[in-house]
NUPATOR-531656 format. One record per atom (N, C-alpha, C): residue in one letter; atom name; residue number from 1; x, y, z. Coordinates in nm, 2 decimals. Atoms other than C-alpha are relative to their C-alpha. Example, Ala and Ser with C-alpha at 12.3 -4.5 7.8 and 13.67 -1.06 7.14 Angstrom:
BEGIN
+-----+------+-----+--------+--------+--------+
! res ! atom !   n !      u !      v !      w !
+-----+------+-----+--------+--------+--------+
!   A !    N !   1 !   0.09 !  -0.12 !   0.00 !
!   A !   CA !   1 !   1.23 !  -0.45 !   0.78 !
!   A !    C !   1 !   0.09 !   0.12 !   0.00 !
!   S !    N !   2 !  -0.09 !  -0.11 !   0.00 !
!   S !   CA !   2 !   1.37 !  -0.11 !   0.71 !
!   S !    C !   2 !  -0.08 !   0.11 !   0.08 !
+-----+------+-----+--------+--------+--------+
// end
This chain:
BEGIN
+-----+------+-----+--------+--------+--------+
! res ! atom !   n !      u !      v !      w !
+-----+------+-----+--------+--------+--------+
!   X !    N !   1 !   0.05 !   0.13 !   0.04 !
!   X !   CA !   1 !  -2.46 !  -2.93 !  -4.00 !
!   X !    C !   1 !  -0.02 !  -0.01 !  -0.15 !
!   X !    N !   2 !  -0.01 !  -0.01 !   0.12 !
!   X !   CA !   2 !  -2.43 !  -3.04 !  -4.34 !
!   X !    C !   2 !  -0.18 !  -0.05 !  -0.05 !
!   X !    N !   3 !   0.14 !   0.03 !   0.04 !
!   X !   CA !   3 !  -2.74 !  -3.05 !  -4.58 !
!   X !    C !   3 !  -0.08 !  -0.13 !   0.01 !
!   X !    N !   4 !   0.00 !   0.23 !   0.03 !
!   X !   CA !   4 !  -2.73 !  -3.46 !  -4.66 !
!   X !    C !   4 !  -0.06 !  -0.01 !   0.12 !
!   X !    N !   5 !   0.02 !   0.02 !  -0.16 !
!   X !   CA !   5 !  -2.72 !  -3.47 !  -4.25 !
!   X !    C !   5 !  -0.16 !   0.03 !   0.05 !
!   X !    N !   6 !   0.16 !  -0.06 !  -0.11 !
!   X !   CA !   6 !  -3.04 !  -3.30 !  -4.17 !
!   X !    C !   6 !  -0.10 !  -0.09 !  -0.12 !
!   X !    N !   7 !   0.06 !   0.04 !   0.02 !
!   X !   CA !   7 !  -3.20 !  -3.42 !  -4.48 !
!   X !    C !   7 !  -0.02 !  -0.19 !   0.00 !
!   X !    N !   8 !   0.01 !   0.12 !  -0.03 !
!   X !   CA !   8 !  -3.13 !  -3.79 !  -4.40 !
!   X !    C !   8 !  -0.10 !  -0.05 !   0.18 !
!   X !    N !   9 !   0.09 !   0.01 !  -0.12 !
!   X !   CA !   9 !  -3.31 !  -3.75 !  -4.07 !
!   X !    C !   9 !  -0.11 !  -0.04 !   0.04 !
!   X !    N !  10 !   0.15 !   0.03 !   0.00 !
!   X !   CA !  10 !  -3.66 !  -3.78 !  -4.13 !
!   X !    C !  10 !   0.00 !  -0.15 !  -0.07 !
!   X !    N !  11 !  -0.02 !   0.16 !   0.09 !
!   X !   CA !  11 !  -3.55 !  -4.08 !  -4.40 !
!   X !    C !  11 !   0.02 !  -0.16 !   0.12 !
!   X !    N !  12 !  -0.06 !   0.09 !  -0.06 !
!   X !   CA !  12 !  -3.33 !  -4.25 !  -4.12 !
!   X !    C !  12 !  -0.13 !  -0.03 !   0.12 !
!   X !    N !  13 !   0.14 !   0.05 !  -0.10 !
!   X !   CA !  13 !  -3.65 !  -4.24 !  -3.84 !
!   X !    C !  13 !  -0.11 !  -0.07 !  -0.09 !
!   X !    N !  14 !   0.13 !   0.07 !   0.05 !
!   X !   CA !  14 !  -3.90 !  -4.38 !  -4.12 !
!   X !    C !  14 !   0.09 !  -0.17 !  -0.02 !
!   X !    N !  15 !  -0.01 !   0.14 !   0.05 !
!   X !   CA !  15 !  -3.63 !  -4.65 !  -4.20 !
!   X !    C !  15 !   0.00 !  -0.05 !   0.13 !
!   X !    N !  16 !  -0.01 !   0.07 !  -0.14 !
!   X !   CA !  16 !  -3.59 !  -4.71 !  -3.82 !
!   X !    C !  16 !  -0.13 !  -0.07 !   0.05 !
!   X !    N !  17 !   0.12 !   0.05 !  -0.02 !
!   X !   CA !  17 !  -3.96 !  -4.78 !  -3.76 !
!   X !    C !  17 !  -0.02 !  -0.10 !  -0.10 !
!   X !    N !  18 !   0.02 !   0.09 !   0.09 !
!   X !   CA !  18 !  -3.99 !  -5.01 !  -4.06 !
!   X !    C !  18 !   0.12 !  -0.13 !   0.05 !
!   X !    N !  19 !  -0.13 !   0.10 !  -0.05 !
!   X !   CA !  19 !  -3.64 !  -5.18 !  -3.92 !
!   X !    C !  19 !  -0.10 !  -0.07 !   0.09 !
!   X !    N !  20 !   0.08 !   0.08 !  -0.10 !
!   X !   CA !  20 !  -3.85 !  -5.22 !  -3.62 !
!   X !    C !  20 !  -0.05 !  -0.10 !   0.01 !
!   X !    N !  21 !   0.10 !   0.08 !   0.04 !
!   X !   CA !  21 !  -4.14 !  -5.39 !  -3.74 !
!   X !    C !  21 !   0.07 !  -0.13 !  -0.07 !
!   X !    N !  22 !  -0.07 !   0.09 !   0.10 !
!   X !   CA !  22 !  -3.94 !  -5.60 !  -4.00 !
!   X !    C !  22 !   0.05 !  -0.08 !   0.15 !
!   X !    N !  23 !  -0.09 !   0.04 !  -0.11 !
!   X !   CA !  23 !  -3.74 !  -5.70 !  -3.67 !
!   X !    C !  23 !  -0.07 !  -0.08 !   0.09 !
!   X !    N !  24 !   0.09 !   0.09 !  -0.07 !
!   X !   CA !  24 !  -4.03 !  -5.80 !  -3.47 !
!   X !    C !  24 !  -0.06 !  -0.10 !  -0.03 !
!   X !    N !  25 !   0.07 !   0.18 !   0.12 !
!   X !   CA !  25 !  -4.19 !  -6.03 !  -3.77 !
!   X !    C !  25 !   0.12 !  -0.07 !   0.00 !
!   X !    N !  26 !  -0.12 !   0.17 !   0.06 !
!   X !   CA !  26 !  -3.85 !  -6.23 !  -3.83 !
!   X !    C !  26 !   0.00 !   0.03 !   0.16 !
!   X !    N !  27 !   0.01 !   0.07 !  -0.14 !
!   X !   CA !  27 !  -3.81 !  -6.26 !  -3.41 !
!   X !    C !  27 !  -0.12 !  -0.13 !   0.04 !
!   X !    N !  28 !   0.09 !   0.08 !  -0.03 !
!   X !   CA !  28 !  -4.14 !  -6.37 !  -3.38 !
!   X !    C !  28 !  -0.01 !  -0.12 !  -0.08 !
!   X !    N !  29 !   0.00 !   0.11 !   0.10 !
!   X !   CA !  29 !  -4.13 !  -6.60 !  -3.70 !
!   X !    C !  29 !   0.11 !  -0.08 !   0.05 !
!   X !    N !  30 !  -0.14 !   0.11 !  -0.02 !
!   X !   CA !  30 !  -3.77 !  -6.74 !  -3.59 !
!   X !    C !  30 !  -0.04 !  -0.06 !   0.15 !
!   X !    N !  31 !   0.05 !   0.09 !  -0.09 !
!   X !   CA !  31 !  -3.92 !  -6.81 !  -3.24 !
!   X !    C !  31 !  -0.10 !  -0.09 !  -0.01 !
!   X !    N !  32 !   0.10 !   0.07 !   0.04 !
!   X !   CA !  32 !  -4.20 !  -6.99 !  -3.37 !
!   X !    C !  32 !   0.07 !  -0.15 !  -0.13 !
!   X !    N !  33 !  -0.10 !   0.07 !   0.05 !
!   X !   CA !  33 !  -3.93 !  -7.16 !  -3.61 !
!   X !    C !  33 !   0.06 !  -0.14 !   0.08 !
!   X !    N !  34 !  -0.14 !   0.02 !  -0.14 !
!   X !   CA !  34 !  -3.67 !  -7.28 !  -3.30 !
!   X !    C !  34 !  -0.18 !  -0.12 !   0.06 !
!   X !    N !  35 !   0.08 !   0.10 !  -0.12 !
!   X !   CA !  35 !  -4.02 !  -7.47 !  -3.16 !
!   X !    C !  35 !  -0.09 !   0.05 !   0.14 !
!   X !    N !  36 !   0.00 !  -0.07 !  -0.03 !
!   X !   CA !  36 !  -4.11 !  -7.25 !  -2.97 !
!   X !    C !  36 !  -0.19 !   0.00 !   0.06 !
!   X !    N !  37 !   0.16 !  -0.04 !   0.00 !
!   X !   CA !  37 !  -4.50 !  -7.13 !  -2.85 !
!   X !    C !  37 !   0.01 !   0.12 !  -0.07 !
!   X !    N !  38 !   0.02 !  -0.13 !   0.09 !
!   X !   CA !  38 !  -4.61 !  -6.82 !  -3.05 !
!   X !    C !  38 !   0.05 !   0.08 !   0.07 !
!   X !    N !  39 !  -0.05 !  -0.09 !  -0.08 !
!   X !   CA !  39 !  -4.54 !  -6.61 !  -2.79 !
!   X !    C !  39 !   0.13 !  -0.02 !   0.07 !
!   X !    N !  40 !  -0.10 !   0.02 !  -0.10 !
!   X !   CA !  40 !  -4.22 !  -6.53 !  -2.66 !
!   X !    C !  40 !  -0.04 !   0.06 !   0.15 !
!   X !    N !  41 !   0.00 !  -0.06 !  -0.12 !
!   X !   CA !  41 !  -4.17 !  -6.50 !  -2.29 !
!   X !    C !  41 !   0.04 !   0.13 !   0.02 !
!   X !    N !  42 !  -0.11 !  -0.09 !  -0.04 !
!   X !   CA !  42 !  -4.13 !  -6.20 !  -2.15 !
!   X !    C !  42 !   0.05 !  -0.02 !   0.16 !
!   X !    N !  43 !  -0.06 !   0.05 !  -0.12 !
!   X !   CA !  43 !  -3.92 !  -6.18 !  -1.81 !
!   X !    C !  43 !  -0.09 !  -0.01 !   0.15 !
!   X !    N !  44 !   0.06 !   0.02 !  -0.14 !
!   X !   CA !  44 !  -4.19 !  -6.16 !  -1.58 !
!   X !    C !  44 !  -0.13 !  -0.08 !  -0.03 !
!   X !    N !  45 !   0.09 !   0.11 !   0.02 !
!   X !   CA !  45 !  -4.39 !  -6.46 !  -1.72 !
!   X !    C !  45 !   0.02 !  -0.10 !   0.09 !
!   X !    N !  46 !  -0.05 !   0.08 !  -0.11 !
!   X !   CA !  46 !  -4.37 !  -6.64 !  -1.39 !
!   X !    C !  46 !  -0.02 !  -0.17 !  -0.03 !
!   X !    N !  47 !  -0.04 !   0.21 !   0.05 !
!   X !   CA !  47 !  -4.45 !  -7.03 !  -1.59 !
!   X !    C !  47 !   0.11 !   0.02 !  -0.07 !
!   X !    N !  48 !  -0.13 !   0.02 !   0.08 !
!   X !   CA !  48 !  -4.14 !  -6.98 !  -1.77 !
!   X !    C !  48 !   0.12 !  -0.03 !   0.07 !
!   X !    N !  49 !  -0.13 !   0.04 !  -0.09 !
!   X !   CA !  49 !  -3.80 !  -7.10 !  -1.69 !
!   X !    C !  49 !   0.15 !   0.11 !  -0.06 !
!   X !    N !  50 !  -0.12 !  -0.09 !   0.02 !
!   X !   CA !  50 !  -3.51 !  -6.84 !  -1.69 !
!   X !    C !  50 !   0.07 !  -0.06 !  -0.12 !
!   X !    N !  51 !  -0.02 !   0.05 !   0.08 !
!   X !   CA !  51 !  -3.37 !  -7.06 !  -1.92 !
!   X !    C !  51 !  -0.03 !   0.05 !  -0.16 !
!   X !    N !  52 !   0.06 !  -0.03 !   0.12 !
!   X !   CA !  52 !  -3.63 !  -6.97 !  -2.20 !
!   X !    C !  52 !   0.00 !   0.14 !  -0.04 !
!   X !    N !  53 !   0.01 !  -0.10 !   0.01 !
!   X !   CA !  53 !  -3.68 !  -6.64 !  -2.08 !
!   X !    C !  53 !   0.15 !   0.08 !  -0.05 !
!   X !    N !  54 !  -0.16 !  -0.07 !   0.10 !
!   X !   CA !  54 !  -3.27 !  -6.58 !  -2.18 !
!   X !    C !  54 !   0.02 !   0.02 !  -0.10 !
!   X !    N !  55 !  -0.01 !   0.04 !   0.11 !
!   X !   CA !  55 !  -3.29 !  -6.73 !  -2.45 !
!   X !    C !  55 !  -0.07 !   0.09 !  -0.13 !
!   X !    N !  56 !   0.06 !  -0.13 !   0.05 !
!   X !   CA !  56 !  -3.57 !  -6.51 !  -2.60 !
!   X !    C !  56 !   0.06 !   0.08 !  -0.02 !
!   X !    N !  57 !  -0.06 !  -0.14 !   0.01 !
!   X !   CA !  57 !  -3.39 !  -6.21 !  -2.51 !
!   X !    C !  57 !   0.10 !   0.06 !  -0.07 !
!   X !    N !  58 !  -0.11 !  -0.02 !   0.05 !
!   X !   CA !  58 !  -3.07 !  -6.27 !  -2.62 !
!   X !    C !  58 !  -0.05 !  -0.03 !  -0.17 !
!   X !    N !  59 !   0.01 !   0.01 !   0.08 !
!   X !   CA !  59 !  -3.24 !  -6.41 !  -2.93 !
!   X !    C !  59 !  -0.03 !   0.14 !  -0.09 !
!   X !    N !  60 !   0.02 !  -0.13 !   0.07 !
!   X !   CA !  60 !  -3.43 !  -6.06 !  -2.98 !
!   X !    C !  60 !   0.10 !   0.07 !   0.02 !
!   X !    N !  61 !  -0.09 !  -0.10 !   0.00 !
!   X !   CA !  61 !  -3.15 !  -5.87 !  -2.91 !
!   X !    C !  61 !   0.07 !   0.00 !  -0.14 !
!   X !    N !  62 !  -0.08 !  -0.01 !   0.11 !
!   X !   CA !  62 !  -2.93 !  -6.02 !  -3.20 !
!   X !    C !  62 !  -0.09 !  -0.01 !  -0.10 !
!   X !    N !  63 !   0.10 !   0.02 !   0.08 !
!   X !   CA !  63 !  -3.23 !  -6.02 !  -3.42 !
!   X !    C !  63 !   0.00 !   0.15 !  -0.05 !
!   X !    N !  64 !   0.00 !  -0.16 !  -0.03 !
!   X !   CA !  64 !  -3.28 !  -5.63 !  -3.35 !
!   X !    C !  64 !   0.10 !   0.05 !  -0.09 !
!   X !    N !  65 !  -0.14 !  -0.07 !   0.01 !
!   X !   CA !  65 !  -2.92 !  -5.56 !  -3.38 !
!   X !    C !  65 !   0.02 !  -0.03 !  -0.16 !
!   X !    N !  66 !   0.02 !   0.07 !   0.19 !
!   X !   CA !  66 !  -2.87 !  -5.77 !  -3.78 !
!   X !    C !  66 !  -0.09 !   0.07 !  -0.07 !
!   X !    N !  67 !   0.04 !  -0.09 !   0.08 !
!   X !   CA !  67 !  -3.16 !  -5.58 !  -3.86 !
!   X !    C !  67 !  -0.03 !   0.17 !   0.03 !
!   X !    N !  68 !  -0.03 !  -0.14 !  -0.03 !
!   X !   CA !  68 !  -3.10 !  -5.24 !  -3.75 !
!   X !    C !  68 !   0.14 !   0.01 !  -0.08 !
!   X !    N !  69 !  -0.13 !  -0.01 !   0.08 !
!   X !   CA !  69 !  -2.75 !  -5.28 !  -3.90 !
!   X !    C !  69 !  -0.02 !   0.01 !  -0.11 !
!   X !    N !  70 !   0.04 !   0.02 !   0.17 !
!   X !   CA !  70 !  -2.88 !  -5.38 !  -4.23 !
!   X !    C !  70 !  -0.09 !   0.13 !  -0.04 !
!   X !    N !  71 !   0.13 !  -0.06 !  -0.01 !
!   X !   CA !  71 !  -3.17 !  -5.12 !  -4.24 !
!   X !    C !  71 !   0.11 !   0.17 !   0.00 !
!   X !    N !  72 !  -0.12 !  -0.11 !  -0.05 !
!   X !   CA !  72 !  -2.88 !  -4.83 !  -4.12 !
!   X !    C !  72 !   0.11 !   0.02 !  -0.10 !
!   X !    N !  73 !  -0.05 !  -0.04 !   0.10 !
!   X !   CA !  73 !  -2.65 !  -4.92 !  -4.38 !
!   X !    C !  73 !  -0.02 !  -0.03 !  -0.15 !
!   X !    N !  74 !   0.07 !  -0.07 !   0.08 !
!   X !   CA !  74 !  -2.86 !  -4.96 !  -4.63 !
!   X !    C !  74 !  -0.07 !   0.16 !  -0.09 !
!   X !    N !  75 !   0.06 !  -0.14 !   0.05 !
!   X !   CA !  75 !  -3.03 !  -4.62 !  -4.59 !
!   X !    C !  75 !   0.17 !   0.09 !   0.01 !
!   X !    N !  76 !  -0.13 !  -0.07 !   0.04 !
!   X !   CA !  76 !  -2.65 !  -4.47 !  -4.62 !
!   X !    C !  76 !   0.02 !  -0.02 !  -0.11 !
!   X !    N !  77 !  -0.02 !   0.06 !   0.09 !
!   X !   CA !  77 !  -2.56 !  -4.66 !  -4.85 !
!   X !    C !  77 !  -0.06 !   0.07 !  -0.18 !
!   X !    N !  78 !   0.12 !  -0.08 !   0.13 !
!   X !   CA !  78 !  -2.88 !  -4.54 !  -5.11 !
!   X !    C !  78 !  -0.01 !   0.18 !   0.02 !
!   X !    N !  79 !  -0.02 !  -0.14 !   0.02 !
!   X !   CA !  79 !  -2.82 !  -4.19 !  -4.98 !
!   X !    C !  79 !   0.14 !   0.05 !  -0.08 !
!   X !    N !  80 !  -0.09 !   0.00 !   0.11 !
!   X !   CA !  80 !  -2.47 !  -4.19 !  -5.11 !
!   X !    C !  80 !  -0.04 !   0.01 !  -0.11 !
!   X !    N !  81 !   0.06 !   0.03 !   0.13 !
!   X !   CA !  81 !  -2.62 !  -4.33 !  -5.44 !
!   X !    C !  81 !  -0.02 !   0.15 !  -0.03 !
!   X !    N !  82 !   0.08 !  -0.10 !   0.05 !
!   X !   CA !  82 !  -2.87 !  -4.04 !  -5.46 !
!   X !    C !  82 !   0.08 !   0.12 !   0.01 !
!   X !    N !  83 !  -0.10 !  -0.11 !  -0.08 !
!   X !   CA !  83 !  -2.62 !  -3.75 !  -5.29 !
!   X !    C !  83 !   0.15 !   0.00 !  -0.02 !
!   X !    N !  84 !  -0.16 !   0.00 !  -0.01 !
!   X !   CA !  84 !  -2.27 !  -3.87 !  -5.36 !
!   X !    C !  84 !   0.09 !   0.05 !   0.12 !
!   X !    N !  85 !  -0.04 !  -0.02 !  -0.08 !
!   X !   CA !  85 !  -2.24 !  -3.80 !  -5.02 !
!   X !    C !  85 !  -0.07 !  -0.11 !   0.14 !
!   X !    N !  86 !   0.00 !   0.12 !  -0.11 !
!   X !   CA !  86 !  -2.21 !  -4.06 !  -4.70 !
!   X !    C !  86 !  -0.08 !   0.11 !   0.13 !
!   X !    N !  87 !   0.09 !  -0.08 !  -0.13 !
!   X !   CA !  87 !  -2.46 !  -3.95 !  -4.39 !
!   X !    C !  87 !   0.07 !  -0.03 !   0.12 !
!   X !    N !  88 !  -0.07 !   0.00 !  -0.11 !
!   X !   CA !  88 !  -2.24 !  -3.91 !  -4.12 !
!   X !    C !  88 !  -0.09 !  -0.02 !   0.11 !
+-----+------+-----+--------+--------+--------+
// end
């Protein structure tokens, strides 16, 4: 295993947990945006209508996914910089 590799490891779990968080503020802010009640449903909120409860999900999913992507090649990206080497 190359050096970069292992030392990007602990980098890549701190940026993951920060992605997280970042991910759950813009979800929650963009559902509260869209009209929304503060809380999204989750799927076993039995007043909600399938409808909303989709909607949510699919909204956090690509929410997640844009910022996990960004956050992922980002922290490559600035390892490169620092390493002149890409974190496989």
């Amino acid at each position: 295993m190359k050096a970069v590799k292992i030392a990007y490891k602990p980098v890549g779990l701190v940026l993951g947990l920060a992605g997280g968080m970042l991910a759950g503020a813009a979800f929650r802010r963009t559902w509260t945006l869209l009209g929304h009640d503060d809380d999204a449903p989750d799927a076993t909120d039995e007043d909600r209508t399938w409808r909303e409860i989709l909607l949510a999900a699919a909204l956090q999913g690509a929410v997640f996914a844009v910022v996990k992507a960004t956050v992922d090649r980002a922290g490559a990206t600035a390892t490169r910089r620092l390493t002149g080497t890409w974190p496989d």
